[in-house]
N, C-alpha and C positions, 0 to 999 in steps of 0.2 A: 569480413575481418581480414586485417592482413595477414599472412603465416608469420608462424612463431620462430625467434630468432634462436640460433643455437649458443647461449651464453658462454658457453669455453670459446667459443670460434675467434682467435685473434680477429683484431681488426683490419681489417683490408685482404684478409685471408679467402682466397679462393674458395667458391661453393661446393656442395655434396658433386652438382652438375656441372660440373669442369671439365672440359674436355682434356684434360693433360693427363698423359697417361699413367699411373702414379708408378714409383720406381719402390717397389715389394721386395731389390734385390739388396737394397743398402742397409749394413749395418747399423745405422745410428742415423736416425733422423729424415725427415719426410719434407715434406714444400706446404702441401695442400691438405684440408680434411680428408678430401677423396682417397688421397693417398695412407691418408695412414687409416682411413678403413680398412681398405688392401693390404698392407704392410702387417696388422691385427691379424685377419681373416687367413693368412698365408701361413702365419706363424701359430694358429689353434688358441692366440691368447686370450686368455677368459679374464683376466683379472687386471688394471692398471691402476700403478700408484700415481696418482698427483703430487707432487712434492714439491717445496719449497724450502730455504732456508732461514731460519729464525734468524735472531742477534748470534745466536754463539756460532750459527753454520749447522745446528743440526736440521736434519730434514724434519719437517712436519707436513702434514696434508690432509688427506683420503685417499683411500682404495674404493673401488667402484668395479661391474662387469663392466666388460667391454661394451656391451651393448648400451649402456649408461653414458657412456665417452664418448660416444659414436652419436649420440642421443641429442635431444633439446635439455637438455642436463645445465644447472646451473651450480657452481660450488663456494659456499659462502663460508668462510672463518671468520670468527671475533677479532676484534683489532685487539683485544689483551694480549693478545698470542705475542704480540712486539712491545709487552709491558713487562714479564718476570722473567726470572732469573734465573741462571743454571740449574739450580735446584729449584726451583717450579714456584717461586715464590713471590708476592706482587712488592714492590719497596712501597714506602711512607712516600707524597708527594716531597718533592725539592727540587732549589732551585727552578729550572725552566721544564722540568718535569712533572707532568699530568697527565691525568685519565680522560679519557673518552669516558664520560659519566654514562652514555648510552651504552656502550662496549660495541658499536654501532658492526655492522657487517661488511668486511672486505672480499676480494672475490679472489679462485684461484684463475688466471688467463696462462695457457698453457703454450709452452716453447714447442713448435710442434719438431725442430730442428734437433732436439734433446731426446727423441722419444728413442728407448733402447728395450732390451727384453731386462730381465731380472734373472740374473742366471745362476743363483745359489738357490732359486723357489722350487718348490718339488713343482709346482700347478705351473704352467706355461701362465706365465708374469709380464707384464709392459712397468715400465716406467717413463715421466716426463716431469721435466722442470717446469715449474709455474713461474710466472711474474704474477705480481699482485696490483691490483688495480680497487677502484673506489664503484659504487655501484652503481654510477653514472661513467664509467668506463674511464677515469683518470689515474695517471697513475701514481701508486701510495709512494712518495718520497723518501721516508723513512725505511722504508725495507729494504735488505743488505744490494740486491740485484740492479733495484731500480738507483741505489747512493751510487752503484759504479757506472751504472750508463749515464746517468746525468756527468759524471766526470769526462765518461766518453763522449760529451757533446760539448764538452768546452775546446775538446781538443781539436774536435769535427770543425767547430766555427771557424779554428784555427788555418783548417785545410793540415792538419796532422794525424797520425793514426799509431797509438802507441801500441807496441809489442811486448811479449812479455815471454818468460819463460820461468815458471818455480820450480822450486825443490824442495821434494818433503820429503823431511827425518821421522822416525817413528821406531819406536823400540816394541820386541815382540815380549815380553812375559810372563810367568807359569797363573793359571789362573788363582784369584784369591778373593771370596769372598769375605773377607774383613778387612776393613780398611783402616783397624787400629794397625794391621801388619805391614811394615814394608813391602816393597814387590822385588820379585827376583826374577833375573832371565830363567828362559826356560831351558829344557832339558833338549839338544837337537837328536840326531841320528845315531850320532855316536853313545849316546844315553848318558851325556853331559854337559851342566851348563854351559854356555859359552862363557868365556872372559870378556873383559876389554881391552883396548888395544888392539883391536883386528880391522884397523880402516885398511879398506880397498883388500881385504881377506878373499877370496876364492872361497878359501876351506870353509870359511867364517858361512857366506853365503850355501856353501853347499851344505852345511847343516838343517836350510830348513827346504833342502829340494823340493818337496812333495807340494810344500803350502806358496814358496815362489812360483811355482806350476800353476796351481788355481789361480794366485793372483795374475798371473798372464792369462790365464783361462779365461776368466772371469772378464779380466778386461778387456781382452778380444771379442769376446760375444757383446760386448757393452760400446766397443768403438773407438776403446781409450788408449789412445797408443803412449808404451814408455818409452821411452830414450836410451835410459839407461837404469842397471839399478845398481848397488854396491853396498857394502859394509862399511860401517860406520863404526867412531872409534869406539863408542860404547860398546858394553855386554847386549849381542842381539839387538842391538838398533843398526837399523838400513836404512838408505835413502833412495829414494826415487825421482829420476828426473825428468819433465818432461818437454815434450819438444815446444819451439817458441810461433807464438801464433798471439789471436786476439786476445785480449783478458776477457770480456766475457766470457769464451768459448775453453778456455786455459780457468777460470776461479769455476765454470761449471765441470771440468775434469779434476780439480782436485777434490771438489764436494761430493763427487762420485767416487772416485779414488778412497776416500774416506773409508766410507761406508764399505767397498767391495774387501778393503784389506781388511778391514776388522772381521767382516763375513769368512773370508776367506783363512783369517786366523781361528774361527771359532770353530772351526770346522775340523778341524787340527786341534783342538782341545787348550789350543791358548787364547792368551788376550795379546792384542793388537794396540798400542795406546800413544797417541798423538798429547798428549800433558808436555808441555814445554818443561818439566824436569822431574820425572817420576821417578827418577833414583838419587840418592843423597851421594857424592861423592864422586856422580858420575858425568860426563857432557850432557849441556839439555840438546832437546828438536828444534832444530830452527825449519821456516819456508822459509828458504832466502828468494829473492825475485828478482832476474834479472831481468833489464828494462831498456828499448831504444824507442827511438821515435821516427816514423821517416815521414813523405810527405806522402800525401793523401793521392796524388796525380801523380808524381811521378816515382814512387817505390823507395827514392831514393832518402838515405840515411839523415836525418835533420841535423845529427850529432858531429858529421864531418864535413865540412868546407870541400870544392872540387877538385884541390890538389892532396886532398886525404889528411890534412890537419885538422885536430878539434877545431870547433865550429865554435862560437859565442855561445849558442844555446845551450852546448855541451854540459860547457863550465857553469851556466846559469842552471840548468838544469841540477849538477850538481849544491851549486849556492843554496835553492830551495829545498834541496834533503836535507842538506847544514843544517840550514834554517825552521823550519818546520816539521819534519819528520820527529823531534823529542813530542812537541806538542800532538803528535799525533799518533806515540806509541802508543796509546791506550788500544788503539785500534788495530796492533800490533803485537800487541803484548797483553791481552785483553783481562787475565784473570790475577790474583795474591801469586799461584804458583810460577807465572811468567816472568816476573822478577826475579826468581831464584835462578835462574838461567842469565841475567844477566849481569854475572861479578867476573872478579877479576880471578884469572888464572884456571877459568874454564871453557877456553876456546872461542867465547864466545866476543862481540866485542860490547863495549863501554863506552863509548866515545860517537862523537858526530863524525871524526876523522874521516875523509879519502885518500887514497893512495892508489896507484898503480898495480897493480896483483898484488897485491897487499892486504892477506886475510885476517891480518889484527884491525884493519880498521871496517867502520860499519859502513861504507861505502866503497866498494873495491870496480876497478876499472880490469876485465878482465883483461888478458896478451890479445887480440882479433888485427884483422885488417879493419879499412876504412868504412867500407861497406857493414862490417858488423861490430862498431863502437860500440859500447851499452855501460850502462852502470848498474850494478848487483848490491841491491841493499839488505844486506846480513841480519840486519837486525828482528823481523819479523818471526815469532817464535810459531811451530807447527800448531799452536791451540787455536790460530786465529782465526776467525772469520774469515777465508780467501777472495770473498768479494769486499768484504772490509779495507782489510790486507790491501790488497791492488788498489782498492782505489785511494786510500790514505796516501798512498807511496806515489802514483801519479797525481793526484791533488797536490802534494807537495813539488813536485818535480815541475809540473805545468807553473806555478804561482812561481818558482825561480826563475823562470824563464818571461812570464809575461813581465815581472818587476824588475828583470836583471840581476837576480841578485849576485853577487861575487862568492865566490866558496874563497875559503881557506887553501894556502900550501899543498900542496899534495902531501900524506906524510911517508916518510922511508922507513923511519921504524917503527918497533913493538907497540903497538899504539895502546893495547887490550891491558895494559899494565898500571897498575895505581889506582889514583880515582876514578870516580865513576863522575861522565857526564852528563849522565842522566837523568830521569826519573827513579828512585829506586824503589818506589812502592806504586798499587793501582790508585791510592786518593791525588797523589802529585799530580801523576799521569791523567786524570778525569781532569783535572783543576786545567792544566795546562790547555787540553783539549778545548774546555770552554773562555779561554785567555785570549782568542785573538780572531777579531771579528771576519777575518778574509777567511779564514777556516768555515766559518758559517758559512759564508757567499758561498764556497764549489763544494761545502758537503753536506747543505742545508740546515740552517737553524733548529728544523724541528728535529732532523736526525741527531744533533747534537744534544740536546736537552732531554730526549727519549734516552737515548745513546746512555749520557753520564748518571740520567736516574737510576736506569739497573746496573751498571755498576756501582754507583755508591751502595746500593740493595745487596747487593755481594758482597760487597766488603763487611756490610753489619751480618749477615748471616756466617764469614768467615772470621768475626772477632767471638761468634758465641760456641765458637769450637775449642776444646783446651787440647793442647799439642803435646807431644810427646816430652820435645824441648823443655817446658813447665814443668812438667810429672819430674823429669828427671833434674834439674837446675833450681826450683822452685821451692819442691813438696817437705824436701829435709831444711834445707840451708837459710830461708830467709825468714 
């Protein structure tokens, strides 16, 4: 009989017996099986998470020993797992959304590039990001990882390679187990809450020294490097920026990001909370993501022409954010609360608008030289999905460019003022998603129909909740 295959083993992935000698010195991520034996065995860890991203970005998986990982080990999840709902719940069929009547089995196939320790576990911990794959080794189209590489291969055909850099907002919290209660910032050093008003604060920041501390800790040990971090205008909301590289490798740091700040807050006695608007009153979180493209051969910026003027593709590139980026806030804006972050006269913007450093509209050209043109699309709120997220934004951005599309004026002023351009609810925003057939072409029909079933599922699980607003406007007066 033949020997038995090792079913995590990516494909094309180097054997146990490789002779390459495996590099046990690097923080974050390996080449080969061989090596992350070694990389395991160096570091005493006994335990590794498999993990993946669901629709909303949270992780889900298995834990296994080591010696499991290391193993002819094969890891099989239900395809439901990319059919419910924030709140764990399956929708009523509609529209282009259905069940797998089998709930058939998909596999975890692990990034081995991803593999890092877990450094808030007491036990010596590994983790690794999975792709998902079918049980004839294909891969599942629908799941968040595999919608953004397929984008990255429209780009590929192109001979393009887009870049990306985000920025994530997040407000920190005092803890509150009921969620009839508002939330309030918490309490820093000084042994008082923060206010708002403290963007780019120092003081603001140095209230939560101990838990910014772990979160560099933490992300150090994990590989993840920040940029920068600061105060934001909220009460105790900060942002984090990070540096610009591949979106794969940039949506797998912020999925990790995630999870290390929340860790890292809980440890600290607060909550950490990424809700695109968890205070009434206050600025929502945006990821905003800035974006260039250059060429795939020679490094060079696709966005500027060789005497350092925008380039066609530029403004085309911008055309198709114009254009399609509304249709595709769903996947940007993914949840009821997402919309509350998007009104007037709270920072955030309303409009298709671009401008030149112009932070009222949702398409801003930052100040750069030639070499570093990009376009920063505002509009994405922190709840998103970051592989969603990405590749919505460059699905968009690519489809202005292959069809030419023209953007609008630059605008000069306040643009975030008045109406809104948008979608202002999530059923618009699903509706729109499934409005327009090129959408389908680079982010798959079945992703789309999967995609707008659990949100409509959301939306009826969020009309069976009565709101404060009701209690108080409703209960005496009408």
């Amino acid at each position: 009989m033949p020997p038995k295959k090792n079913m995590l083993r990516p494909q094309g992935a180097a054997s146990k017996k490789a002779s390459i000698p495996p590099d046990i010195n690097s923080t974050r991520g390996v080449k080969t099986w061989k090596e992350a034996a070694a990389w395991l065995r160096a570091r005493g860890i006994e335990d590794i998470e498999c993990i993946t991203p669901d629709l909303a970005g949270v992780p889900r998986g298995k834990m296994m020993p080591t010696s499991k990982f290391t193993g002819d080990t094969s890891l099989a999840l239900p395809s439901a797992l990319y059919r419910h709902t924030i709140s764990g719940e399956y929708p009523e069929e509609s529209g282009q959304f259905r069940y797998d009547s089998r709930d058939s089995d998909i596999k975890l196939m692990p990034d081995l590039s991803t593999l890092s320790v877990v450094p808030w576990e007491t036990d010596p911990t590994a983790q690794v990001i999975c792709d998902i794959i079918t049980t004839d080794g294909q891969d599942v189209p629908y799941t968040p990882r595999n919608v953004l590489k397929n984008v990255l291969k429209l780009y590929d055909a192109k001979g393009w390679r887009p870049v990306v850099a985000p920025e994530i907002e997040f407000y920190l919290v005092a803890m509150n187990d009921d969620p009839d209660y508002p939330l309030h910032p918490p309490k820093g050093r000084s042994g008082r809450s923060i206010l708002g008003g403290q963007g780019y604060s120092i003081a603001g920041i140095n209230e939560f020294d101990e838990l910014i501390d772990d979160i560099y800790h933490f992300s150090e040990k994990q590989g993840l490097e920040i940029d920068t971090l600061i105060h934001e205008e909220g009460p105790a909301q900060l942002e984090i920026n990070l540096r610009h590289g591949n979106p794969i490798e940039l949506a797998d740091q912020v999925f990790l990001f995630k999870r290390t700040i929340r860790e890292a807050a809980l440890k600290h006695g607060i909550y950490a909370t990424f809700m695109a608007k968890p205070m009434q009153g206050q600025p929502g979180s945006a990821m905003h993501i800035h974006q260039s493209v250059v060429d795939a051969e020679t490094g060079k910026n696709i966005f500027s022409n060789p005497d350092g003027s925008p380039s066609k593709e530029f403004f085309h590139f911008i055309g198709g954010m114009q254009a399609y980026v509304p249709k595709t806030l769903v996947m940007m804006a993914p949840y009821v609360n997402s919309y509350r972050r998007l009104t007037p006269d709270m920072s955030a913007p309303v409009n298709n608008a671009w401008g030149y450093d112009n932070r009222t509209t949702a398409f801003r050209v930052p100040v750069s030289d030639a070499r570093a043109r990009r376009v920063e699309n505002r509009l994405p709120s922190s709840d998103a999905n970051p592989y969603l997220a990405l590749a919505a934004s460059l699905a968009c951005g690519y489809l202005g460019i292959i069809k030419g599309v023209e953007p609008t004026g630059a605008s000069e002023g306040t643009a975030n003022e008045g109406s809104v351009d948008l979608p202002r609810g999530l059923l618009e925003a699903v509706s729109l998603l499934e409005s327009d057939p090129a959408l389908g072409e680079v982010l798959s029909d079945e992703f789309i129909g999967l995609y707008a079933g659990v949100k409509r599922g959301e939306f009826e699980t969020f009309m069976q909740v009565i709101s404060p607003w009701e209690r108080e406007f409703l209960l005496l007066n009408v």
